[in-house]
N, CA, C and O atoms as CSV, one atom per row, in Angstrom:
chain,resi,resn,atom,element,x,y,z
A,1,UNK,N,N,20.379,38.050,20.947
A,1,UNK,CA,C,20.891,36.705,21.014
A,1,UNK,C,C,19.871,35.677,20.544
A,1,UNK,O,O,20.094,34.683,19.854
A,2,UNK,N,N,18.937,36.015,20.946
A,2,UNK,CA,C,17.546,34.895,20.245
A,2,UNK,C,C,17.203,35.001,18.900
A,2,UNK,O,O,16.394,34.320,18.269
A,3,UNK,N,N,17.831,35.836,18.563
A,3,UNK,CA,C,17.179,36.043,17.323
A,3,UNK,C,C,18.343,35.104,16.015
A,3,UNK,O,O,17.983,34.652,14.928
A,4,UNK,N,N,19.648,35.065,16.583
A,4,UNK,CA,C,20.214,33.999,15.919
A,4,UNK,C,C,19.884,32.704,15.464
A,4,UNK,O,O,19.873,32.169,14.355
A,5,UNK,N,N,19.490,32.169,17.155
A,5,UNK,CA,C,19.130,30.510,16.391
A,5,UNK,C,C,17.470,30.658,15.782
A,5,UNK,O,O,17.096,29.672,15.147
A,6,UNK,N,N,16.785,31.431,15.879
A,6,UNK,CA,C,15.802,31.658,14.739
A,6,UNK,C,C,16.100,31.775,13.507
A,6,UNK,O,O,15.306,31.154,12.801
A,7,UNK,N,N,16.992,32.363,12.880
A,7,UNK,CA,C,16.794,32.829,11.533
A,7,UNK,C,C,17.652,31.497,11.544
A,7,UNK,O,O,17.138,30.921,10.585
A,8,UNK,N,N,18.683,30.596,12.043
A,8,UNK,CA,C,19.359,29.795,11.513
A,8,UNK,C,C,17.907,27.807,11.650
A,8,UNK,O,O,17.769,26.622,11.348
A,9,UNK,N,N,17.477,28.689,12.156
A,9,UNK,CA,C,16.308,27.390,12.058
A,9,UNK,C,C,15.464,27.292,11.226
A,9,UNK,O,O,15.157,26.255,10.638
A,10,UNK,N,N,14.721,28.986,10.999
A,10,UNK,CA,C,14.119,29.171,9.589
A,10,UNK,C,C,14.722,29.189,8.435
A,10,UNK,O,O,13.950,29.486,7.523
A,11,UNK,N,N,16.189,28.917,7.995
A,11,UNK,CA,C,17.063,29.156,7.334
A,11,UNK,C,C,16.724,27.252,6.654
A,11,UNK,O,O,16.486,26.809,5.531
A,12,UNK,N,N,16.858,26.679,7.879
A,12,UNK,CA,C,16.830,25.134,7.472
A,12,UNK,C,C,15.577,24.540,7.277
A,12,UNK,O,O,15.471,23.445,6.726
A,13,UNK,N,N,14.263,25.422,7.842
A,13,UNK,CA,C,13.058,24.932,7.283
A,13,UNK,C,C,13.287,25.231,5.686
A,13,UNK,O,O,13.221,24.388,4.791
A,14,UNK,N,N,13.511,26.328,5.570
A,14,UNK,CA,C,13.042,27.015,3.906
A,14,UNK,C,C,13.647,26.211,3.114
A,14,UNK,O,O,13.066,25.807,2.107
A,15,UNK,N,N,15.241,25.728,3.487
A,15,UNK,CA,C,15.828,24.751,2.999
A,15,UNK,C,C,15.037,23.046,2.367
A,15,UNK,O,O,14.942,22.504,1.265
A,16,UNK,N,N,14.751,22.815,3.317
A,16,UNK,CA,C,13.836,21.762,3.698
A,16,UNK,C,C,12.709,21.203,2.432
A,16,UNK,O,O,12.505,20.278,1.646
A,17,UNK,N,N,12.233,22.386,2.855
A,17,UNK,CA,C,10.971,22.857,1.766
A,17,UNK,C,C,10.913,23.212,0.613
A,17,UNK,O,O,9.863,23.367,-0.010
A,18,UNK,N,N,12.410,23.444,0.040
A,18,UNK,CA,C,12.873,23.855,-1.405
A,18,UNK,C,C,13.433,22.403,-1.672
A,18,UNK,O,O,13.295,21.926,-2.799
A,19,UNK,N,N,13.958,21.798,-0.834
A,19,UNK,CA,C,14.230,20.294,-2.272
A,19,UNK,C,C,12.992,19.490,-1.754
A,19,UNK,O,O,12.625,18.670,-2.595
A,20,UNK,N,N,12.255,19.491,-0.627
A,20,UNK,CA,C,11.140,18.670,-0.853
A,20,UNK,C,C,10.099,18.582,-2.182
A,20,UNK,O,O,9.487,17.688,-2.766
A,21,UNK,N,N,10.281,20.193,-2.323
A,21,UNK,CA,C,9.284,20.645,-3.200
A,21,UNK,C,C,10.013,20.772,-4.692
A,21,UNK,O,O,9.365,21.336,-5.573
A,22,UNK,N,N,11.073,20.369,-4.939
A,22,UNK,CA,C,11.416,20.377,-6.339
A,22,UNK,C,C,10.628,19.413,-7.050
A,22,UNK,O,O,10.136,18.331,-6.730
A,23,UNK,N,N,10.641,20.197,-8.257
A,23,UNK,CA,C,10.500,18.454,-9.453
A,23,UNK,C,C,11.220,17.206,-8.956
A,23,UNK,O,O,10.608,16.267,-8.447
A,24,UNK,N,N,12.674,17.229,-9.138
A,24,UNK,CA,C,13.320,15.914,-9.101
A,24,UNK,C,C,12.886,15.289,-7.893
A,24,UNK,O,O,12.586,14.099,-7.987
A,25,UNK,N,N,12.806,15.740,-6.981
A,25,UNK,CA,C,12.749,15.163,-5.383
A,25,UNK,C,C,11.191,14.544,-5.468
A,25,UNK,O,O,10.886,13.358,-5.342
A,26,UNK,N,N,10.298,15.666,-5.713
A,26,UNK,CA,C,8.954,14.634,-6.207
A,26,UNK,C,C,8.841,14.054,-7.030
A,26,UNK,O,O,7.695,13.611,-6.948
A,27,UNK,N,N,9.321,13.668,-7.952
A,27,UNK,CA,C,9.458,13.190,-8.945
A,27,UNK,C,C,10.154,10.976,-8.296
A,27,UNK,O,O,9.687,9.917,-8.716
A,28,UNK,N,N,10.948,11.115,-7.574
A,28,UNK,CA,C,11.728,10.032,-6.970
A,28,UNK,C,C,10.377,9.267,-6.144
A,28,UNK,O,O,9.912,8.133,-6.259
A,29,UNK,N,N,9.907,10.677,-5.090
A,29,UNK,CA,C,9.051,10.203,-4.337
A,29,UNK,C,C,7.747,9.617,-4.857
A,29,UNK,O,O,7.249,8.651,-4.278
A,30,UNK,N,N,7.119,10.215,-6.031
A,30,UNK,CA,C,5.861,9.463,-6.629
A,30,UNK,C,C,6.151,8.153,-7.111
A,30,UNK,O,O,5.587,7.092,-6.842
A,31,UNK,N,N,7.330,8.438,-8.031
A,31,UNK,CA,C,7.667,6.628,-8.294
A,31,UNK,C,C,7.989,5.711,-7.366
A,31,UNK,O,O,8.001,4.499,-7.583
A,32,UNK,N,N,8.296,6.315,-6.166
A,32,UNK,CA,C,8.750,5.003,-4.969
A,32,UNK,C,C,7.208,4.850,-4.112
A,32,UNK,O,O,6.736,4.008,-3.349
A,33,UNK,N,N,6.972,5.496,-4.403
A,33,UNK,CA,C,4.990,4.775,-3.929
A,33,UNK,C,C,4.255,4.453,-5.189
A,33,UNK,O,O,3.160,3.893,-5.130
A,34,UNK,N,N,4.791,4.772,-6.293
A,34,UNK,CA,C,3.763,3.608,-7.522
A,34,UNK,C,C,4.695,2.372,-7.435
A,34,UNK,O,O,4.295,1.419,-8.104
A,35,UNK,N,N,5.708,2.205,-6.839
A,35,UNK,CA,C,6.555,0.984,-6.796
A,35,UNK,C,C,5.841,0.126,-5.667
A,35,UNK,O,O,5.583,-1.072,-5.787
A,36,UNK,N,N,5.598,0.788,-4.718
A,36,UNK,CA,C,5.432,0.206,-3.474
A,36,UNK,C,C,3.436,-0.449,-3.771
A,36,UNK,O,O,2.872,-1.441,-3.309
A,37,UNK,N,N,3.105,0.252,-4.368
A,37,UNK,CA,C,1.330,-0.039,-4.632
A,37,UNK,C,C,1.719,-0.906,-5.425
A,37,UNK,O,O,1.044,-1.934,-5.375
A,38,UNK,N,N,3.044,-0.910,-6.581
A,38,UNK,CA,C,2.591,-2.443,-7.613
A,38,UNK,C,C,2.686,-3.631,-6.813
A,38,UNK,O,O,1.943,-4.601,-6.965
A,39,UNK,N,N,3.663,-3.548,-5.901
A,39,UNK,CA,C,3.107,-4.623,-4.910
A,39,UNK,C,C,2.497,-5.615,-4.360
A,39,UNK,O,O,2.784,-6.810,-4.291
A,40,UNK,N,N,1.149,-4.679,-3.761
A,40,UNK,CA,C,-0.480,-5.385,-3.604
A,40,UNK,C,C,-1.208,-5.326,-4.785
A,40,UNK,O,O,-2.282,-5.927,-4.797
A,41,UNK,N,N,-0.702,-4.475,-6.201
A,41,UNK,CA,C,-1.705,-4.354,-6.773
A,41,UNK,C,C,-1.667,-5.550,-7.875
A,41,UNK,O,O,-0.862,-5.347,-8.784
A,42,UNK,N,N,-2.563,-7.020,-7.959
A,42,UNK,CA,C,-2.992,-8.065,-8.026
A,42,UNK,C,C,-3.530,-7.735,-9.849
A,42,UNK,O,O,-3.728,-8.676,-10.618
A,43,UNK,N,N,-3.619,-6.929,-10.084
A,43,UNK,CA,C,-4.089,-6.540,-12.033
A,43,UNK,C,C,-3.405,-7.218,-12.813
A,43,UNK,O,O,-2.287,-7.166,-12.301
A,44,UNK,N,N,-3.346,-7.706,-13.542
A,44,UNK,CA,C,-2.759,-8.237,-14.903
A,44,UNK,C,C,-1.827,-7.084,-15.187
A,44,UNK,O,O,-2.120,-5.889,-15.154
A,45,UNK,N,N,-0.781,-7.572,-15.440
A,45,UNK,CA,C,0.303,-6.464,-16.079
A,45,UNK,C,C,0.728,-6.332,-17.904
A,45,UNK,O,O,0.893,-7.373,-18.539
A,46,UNK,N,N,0.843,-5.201,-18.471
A,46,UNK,CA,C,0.646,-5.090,-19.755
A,46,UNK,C,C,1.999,-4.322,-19.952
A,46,UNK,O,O,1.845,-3.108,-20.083
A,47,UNK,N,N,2.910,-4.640,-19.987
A,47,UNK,CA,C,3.958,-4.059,-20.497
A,47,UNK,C,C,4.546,-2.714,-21.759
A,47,UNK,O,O,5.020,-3.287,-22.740
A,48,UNK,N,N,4.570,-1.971,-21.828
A,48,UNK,CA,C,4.813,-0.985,-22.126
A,48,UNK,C,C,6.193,0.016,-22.914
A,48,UNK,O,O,6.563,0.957,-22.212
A,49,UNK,N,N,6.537,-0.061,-23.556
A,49,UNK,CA,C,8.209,0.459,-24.260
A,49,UNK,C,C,7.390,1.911,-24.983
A,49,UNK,O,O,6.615,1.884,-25.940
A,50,UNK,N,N,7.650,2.626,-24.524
A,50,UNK,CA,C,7.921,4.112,-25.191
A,50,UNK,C,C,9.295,4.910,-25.780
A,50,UNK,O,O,9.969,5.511,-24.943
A,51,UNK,N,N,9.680,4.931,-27.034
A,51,UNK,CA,C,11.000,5.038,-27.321
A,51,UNK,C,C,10.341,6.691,-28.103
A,51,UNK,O,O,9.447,6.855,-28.934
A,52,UNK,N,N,11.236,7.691,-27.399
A,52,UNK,CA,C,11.079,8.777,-27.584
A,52,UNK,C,C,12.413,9.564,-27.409
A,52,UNK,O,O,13.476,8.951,-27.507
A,53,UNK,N,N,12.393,11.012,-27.132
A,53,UNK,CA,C,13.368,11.978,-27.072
A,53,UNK,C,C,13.219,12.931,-25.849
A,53,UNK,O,O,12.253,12.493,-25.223
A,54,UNK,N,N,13.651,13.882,-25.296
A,54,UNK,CA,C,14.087,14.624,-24.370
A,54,UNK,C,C,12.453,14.830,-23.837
A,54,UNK,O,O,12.106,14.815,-22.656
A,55,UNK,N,N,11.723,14.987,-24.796
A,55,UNK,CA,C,10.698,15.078,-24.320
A,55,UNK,C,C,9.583,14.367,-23.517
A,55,UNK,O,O,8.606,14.705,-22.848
A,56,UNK,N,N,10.107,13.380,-23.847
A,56,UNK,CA,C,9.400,12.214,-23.449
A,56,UNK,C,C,10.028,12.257,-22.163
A,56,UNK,O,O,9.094,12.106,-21.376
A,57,UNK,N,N,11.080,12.378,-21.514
A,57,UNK,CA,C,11.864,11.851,-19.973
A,57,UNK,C,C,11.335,12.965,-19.557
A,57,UNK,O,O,10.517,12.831,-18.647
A,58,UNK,N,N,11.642,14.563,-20.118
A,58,UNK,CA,C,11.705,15.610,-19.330
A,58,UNK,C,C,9.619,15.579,-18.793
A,58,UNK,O,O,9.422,16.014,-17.658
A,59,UNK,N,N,8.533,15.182,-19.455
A,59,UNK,CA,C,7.449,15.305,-19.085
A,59,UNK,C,C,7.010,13.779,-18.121
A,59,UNK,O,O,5.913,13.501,-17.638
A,60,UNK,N,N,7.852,13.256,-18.089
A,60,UNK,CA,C,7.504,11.964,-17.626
A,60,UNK,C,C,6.352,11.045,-18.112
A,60,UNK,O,O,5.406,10.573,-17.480
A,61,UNK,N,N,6.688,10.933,-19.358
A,61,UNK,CA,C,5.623,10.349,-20.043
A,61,UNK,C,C,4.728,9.353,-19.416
A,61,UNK,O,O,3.540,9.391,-19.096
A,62,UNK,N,N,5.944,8.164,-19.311
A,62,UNK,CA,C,5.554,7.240,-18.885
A,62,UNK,C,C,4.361,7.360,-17.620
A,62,UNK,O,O,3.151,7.216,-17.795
A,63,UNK,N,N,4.948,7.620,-16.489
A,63,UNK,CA,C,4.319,8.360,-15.432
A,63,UNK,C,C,2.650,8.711,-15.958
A,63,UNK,O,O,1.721,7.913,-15.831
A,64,UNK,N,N,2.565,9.793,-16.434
A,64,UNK,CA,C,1.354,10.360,-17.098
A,64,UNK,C,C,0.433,9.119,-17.850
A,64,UNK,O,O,-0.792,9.225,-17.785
A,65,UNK,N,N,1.103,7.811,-18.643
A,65,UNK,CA,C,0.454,7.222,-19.182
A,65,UNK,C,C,-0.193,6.424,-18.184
A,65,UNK,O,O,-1.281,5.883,-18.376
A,66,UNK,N,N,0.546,6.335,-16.986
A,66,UNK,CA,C,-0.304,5.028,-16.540
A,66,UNK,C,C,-0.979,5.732,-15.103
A,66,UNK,O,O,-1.941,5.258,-14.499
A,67,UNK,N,N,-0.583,6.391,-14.900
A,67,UNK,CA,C,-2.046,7.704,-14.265
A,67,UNK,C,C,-3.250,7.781,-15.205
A,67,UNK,O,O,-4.312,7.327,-14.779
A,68,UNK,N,N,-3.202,8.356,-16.560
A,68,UNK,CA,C,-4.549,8.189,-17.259
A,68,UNK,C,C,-4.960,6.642,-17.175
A,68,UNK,O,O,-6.164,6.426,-17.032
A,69,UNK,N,N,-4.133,5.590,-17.244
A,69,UNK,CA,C,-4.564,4.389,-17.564
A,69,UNK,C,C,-5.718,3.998,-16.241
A,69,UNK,O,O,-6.892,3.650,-16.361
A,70,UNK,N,N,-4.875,4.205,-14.921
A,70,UNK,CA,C,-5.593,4.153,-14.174
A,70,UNK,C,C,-6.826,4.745,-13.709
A,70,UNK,O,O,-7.757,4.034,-13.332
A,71,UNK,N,N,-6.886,6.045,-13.714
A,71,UNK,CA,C,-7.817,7.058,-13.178
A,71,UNK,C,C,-8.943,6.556,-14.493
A,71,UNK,O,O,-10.083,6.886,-14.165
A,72,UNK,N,N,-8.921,5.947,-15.691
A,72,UNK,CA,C,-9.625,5.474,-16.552
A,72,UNK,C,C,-10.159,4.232,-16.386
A,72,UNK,O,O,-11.051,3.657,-17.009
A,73,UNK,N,N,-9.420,3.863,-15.360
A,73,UNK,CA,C,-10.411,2.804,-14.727
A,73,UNK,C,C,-10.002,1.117,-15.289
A,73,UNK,O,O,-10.674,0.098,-15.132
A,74,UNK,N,N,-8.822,1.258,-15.897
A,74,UNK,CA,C,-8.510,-0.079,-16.813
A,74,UNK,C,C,-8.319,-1.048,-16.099
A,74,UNK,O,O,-7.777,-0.885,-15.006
A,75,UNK,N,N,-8.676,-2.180,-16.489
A,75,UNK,CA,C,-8.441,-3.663,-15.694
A,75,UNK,C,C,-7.335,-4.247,-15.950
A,75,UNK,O,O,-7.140,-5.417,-15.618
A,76,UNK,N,N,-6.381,-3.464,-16.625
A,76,UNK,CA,C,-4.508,-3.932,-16.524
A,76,UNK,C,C,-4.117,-3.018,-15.516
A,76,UNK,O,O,-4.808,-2.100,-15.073
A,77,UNK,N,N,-2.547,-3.435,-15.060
A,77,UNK,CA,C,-1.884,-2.454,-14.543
A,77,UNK,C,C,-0.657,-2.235,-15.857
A,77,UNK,O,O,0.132,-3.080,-16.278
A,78,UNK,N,N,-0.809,-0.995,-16.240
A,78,UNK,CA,C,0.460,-0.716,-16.920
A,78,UNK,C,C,1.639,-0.292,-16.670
A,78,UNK,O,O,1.884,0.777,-16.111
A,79,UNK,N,N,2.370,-1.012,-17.023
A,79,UNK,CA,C,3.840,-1.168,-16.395
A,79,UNK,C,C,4.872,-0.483,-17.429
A,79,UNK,O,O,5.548,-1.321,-18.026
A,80,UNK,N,N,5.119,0.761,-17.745
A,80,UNK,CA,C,5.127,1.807,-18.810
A,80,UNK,C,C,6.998,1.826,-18.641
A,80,UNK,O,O,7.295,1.796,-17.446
A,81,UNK,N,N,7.996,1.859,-19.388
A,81,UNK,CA,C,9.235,2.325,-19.191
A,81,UNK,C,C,9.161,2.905,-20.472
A,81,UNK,O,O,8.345,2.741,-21.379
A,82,UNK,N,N,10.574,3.907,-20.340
A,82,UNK,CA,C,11.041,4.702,-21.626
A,82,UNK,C,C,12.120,4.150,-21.873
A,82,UNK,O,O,12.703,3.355,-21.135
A,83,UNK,N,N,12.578,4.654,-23.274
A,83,UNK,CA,C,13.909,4.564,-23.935
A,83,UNK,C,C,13.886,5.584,-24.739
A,83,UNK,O,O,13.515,5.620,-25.912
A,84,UNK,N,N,14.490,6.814,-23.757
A,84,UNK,CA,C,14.514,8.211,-24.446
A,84,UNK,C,C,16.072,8.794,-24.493
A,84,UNK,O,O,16.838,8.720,-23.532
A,85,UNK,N,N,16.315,9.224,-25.425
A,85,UNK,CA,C,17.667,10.497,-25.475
A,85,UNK,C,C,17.537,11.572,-25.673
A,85,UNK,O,O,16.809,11.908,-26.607
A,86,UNK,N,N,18.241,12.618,-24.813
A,86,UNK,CA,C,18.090,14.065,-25.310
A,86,UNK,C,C,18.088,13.736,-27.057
A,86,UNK,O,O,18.777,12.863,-27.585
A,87,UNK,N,N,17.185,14.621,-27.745
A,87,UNK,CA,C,17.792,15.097,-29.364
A,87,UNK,C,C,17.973,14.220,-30.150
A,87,UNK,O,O,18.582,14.337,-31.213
A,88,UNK,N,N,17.155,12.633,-29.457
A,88,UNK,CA,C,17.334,11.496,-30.598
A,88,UNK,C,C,16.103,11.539,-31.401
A,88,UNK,O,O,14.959,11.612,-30.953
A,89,UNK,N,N,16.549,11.473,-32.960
A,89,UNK,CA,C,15.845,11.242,-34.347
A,89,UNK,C,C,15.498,10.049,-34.176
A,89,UNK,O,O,16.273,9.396,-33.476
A,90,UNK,N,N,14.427,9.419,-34.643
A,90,UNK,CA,C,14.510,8.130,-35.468
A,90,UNK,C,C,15.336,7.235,-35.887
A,90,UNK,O,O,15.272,6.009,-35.802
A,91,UNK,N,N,16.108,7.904,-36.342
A,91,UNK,CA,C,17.866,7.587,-36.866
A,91,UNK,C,C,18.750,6.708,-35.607
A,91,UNK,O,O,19.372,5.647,-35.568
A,92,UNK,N,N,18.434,7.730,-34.698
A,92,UNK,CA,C,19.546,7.518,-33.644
A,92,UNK,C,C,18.500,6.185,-32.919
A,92,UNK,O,O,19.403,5.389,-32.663
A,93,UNK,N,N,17.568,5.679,-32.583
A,93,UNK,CA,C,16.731,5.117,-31.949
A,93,UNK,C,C,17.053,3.898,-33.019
A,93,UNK,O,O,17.497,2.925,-32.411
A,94,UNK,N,N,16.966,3.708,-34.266
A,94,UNK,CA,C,17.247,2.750,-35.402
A,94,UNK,C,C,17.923,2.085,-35.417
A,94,UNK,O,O,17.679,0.886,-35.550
A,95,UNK,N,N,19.626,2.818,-35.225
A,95,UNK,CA,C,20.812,2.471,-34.766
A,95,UNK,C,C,21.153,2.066,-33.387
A,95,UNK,O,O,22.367,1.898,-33.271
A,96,UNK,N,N,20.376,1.819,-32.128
A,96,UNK,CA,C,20.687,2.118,-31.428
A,96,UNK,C,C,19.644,0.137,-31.135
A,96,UNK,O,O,18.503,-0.295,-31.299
A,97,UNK,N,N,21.447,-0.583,-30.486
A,97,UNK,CA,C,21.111,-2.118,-30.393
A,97,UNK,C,C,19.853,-2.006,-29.175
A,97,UNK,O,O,18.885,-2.761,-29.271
A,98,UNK,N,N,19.916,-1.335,-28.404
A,98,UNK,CA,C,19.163,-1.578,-27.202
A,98,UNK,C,C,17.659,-1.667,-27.864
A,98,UNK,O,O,17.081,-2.696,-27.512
A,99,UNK,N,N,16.979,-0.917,-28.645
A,99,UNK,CA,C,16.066,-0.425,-29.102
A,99,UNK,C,C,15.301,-2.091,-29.553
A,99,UNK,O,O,14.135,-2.455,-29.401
A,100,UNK,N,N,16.555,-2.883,-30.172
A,100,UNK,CA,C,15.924,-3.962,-30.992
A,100,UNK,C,C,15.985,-4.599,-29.957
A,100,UNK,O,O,15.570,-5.757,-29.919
Protein backbone atom coordinates (compact mmCIF):
# COMPACT_ATOMS: atom_id res chain seq x y z
CA UNK A 1 0.00 0.00 0.00
CA UNK A 2 2.90 2.51 0.59
CA UNK A 3 4.43 1.93 -2.11
CA UNK A 4 1.62 3.56 -4.30
CA UNK A 5 1.66 7.07 -3.19
CA UNK A 6 5.51 6.85 -3.68
CA UNK A 7 5.89 6.03 -7.12
CA UNK A 8 2.83 8.49 -7.76
CA UNK A 9 4.91 11.31 -6.00
CA UNK A 10 8.12 10.39 -7.70
CA UNK A 11 6.13 10.20 -10.82
CA UNK A 12 5.36 14.12 -10.27
CA UNK A 13 8.84 15.06 -9.13
CA UNK A 14 10.42 13.58 -12.46
CA UNK A 15 7.62 15.39 -14.08
CA UNK A 16 8.54 18.55 -12.48
CA UNK A 17 12.04 18.34 -13.39
CA UNK A 18 11.53 17.51 -17.10
CA UNK A 19 9.74 20.85 -18.07
CA UNK A 20 11.75 22.78 -15.54
CA UNK A 21 14.66 21.59 -17.26
CA UNK A 22 13.64 21.94 -20.91
CA UNK A 23 15.03 24.47 -23.34
CA UNK A 24 11.73 26.34 -23.77
CA UNK A 25 10.90 26.59 -20.03
CA UNK A 26 14.53 27.95 -19.45
CA UNK A 27 14.60 29.69 -22.06
CA UNK A 28 11.15 32.01 -20.73
CA UNK A 29 12.82 31.93 -17.36
CA UNK A 30 16.31 33.62 -18.34
CA UNK A 31 14.52 36.29 -20.28
CA UNK A 32 12.09 37.13 -17.40
CA UNK A 33 15.16 37.90 -15.11
CA UNK A 34 17.16 39.83 -17.95
CA UNK A 35 13.76 41.73 -18.01
CA UNK A 36 13.55 42.17 -14.45
CA UNK A 37 17.63 43.37 -14.10
CA UNK A 38 16.87 45.93 -17.12
CA UNK A 39 15.03 47.52 -14.58
CA UNK A 40 17.73 48.73 -12.06
CA UNK A 41 20.10 48.46 -14.69
CA UNK A 42 20.83 52.50 -15.10
CA UNK A 43 23.46 51.86 -18.59
CA UNK A 44 22.76 53.71 -21.59
CA UNK A 45 20.73 51.60 -23.90
CA UNK A 46 21.91 50.78 -27.57
CA UNK A 47 19.34 49.27 -29.49
CA UNK A 48 19.78 46.39 -31.57
CA UNK A 49 17.68 44.68 -34.86
CA UNK A 50 19.08 41.34 -35.94
CA UNK A 51 17.15 40.20 -39.08
CA UNK A 52 18.02 36.60 -39.67
CA UNK A 53 16.50 32.99 -40.25
CA UNK A 54 15.59 29.86 -38.20
CA UNK A 55 18.80 30.05 -37.02
CA UNK A 56 19.05 32.94 -35.51
CA UNK A 57 15.59 32.27 -33.08
CA UNK A 58 16.40 28.56 -32.75
CA UNK A 59 20.17 29.62 -31.02
CA UNK A 60 18.88 32.62 -29.39
CA UNK A 61 21.00 34.92 -30.87
CA UNK A 62 19.98 37.77 -29.50
CA UNK A 63 20.27 36.37 -25.94
CA UNK A 64 23.99 35.26 -26.64
CA UNK A 65 24.75 38.80 -28.01
CA UNK A 66 24.10 40.65 -25.10
CA UNK A 67 25.60 38.03 -22.59
CA UNK A 68 28.96 38.50 -24.57
CA UNK A 69 28.19 42.24 -24.53
CA UNK A 70 28.01 42.13 -20.98
CA UNK A 71 30.41 39.57 -19.53
CA UNK A 72 32.78 41.99 -21.93
CA UNK A 73 32.30 44.43 -19.72
CA UNK A 74 30.55 47.20 -22.08
CA UNK A 75 29.30 50.48 -20.76
CA UNK A 76 25.88 50.13 -22.87
CA UNK A 77 23.18 47.88 -22.05
CA UNK A 78 22.19 46.13 -25.23
CA UNK A 79 18.81 45.85 -25.86
CA UNK A 80 19.09 43.10 -28.82
CA UNK A 81 15.55 41.88 -30.64
CA UNK A 82 15.22 39.62 -33.74
CA UNK A 83 13.28 39.57 -36.87
CA UNK A 84 13.74 36.01 -37.87
CA UNK A 85 11.70 33.35 -40.11
CA UNK A 86 12.08 29.79 -40.41
CA UNK A 87 13.89 29.49 -44.18
CA UNK A 88 13.86 33.26 -44.87
CA UNK A 89 16.37 34.38 -47.84
CA UNK A 90 17.23 37.83 -48.16
CA UNK A 91 14.47 37.94 -50.58
CA UNK A 92 11.88 37.18 -48.15
CA UNK A 93 13.37 39.77 -45.39
CA UNK A 94 13.45 42.51 -48.59
CA UNK A 95 9.90 42.00 -49.20
CA UNK A 96 8.87 41.84 -46.01
CA UNK A 97 7.17 45.70 -44.83
CA UNK A 98 8.07 45.05 -41.22
CA UNK A 99 11.79 44.81 -42.02
CA UNK A 100 11.70 48.57 -43.44
Amino acid sequence: MQERPFRLALLVVILVLAVGYSPPVQTVVRHGWRDVADLVDDRPARAVLIIGNSRVYTNDMPFMIRDIADAAGDPLRWDVTSLAKPGATFETHWNDPDVH
